[in-house]
N, C-alpha and C positions, 0 to 999 in steps of 0.2 A: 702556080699558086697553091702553097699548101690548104690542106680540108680542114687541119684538126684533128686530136682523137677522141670519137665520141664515144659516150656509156650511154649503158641501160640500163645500169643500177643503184634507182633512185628507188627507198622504200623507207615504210614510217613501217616505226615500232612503238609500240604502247608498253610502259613500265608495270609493273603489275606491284608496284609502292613497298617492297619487301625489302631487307636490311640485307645483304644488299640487294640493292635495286637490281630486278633480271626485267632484260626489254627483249619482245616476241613478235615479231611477224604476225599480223591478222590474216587466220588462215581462210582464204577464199577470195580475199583480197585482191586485184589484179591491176587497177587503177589508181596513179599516188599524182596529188600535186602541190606545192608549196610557193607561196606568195610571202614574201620579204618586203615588207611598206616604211620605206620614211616618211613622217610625216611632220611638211615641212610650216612654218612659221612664217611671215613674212611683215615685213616695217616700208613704208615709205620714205624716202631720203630724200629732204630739198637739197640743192646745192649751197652750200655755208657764204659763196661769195656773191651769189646773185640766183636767188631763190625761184623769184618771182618771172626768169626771164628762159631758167634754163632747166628743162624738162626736168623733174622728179625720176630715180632708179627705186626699184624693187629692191630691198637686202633679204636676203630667205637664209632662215636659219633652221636646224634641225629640231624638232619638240619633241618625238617622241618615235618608236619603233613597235610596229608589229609583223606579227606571224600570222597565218593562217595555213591549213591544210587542208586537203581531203584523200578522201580514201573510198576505193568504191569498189564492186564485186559479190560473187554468190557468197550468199548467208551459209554458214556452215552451224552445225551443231553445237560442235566443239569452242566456236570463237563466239557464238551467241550470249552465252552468261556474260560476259565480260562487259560487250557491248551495252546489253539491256540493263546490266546494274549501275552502268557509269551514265545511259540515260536517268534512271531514274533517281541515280541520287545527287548526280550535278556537281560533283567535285573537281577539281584539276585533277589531272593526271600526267604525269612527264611521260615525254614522248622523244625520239629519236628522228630527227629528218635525214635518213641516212642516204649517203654518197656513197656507196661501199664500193670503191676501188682504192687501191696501194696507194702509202704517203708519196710515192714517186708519181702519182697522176691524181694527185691533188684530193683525196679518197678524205671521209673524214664523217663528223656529223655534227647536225645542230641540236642539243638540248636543251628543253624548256617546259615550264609548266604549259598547261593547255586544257580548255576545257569544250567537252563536246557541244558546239551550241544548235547542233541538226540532225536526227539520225530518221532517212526516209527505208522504208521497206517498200519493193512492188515487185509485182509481177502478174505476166499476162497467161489469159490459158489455162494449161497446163501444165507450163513452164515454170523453172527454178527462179523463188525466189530471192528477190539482190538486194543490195543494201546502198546506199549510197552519203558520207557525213562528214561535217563539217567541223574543225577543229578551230576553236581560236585561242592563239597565247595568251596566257596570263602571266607572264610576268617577263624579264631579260634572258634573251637566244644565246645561250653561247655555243661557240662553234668549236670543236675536240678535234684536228689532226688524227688522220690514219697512223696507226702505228707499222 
């Protein structure tokens, strides 16, 4: 039975809103995950010939599509303004959920609007402080083929 071939390289990039758009790796970064939600609709169906005798089905239909992410890892200096300006002022920001392997093993990415709705700071000790945040789409995922 075959395994499959698996990757490792799943990672979010933040666009930095520039003509053209340049998307960058959050550096410190080490933890990515993306959740893909349909979210579905649903009607109850009597039977047209005999309603009252023969169980009702469920029909589910699609209403609507979202995204979410996260991103988690040490705080860096360099990636910190980015972060704390896009907490504070609350706008979307297009984001990259990248697949980055070759069009030959299905490599590619999704882009979409996204706005940061969590951004947690801790740390214990003495220890390096990490970050840990939560993205959610604002608006249609589309999905770009590796070149």
């Amino acid at each position: 039975m075959g395994t499959g071939t698996e990757t490792t390289r799943l990672v979010i990039q933040l666009g930095d809103g520039g003509e053209p758009e340049t998307f960058a790796h959050t550096c410190g970064a080490n933890s990515f995950g993306v959740t893909l939600t349909n979210n579905l609709g649903e009607n109850t169906v009597l039977d047209c010939d005999n309603p009252l005798d023969v169980p009702a089905v469920i029909s589910r239909h699609l209403e609507s599509q979202d995204t979410s992410a996260t991103i988690s890892g040490m705080v860096t200096t360099e990636a910190w303004p980015t972060w704390r300006t896009w907490a504070d002022d609350g706008d979307a920001k297009n984001i990259k959920l990248f697949l980055d392997e070759t069009a030959a093993r299905n490599g590619g990415h999704w882009l979409l609007p996204a706005y940061l709705t969590s951004l947690e700071l801790t740390k214990e000790g003495s220890g390096k402080v990490t970050f840990s945040a939560t993205l959610s789409g604002g608006g249609q995922r589309t999905w770009v083929d590796a070149t």
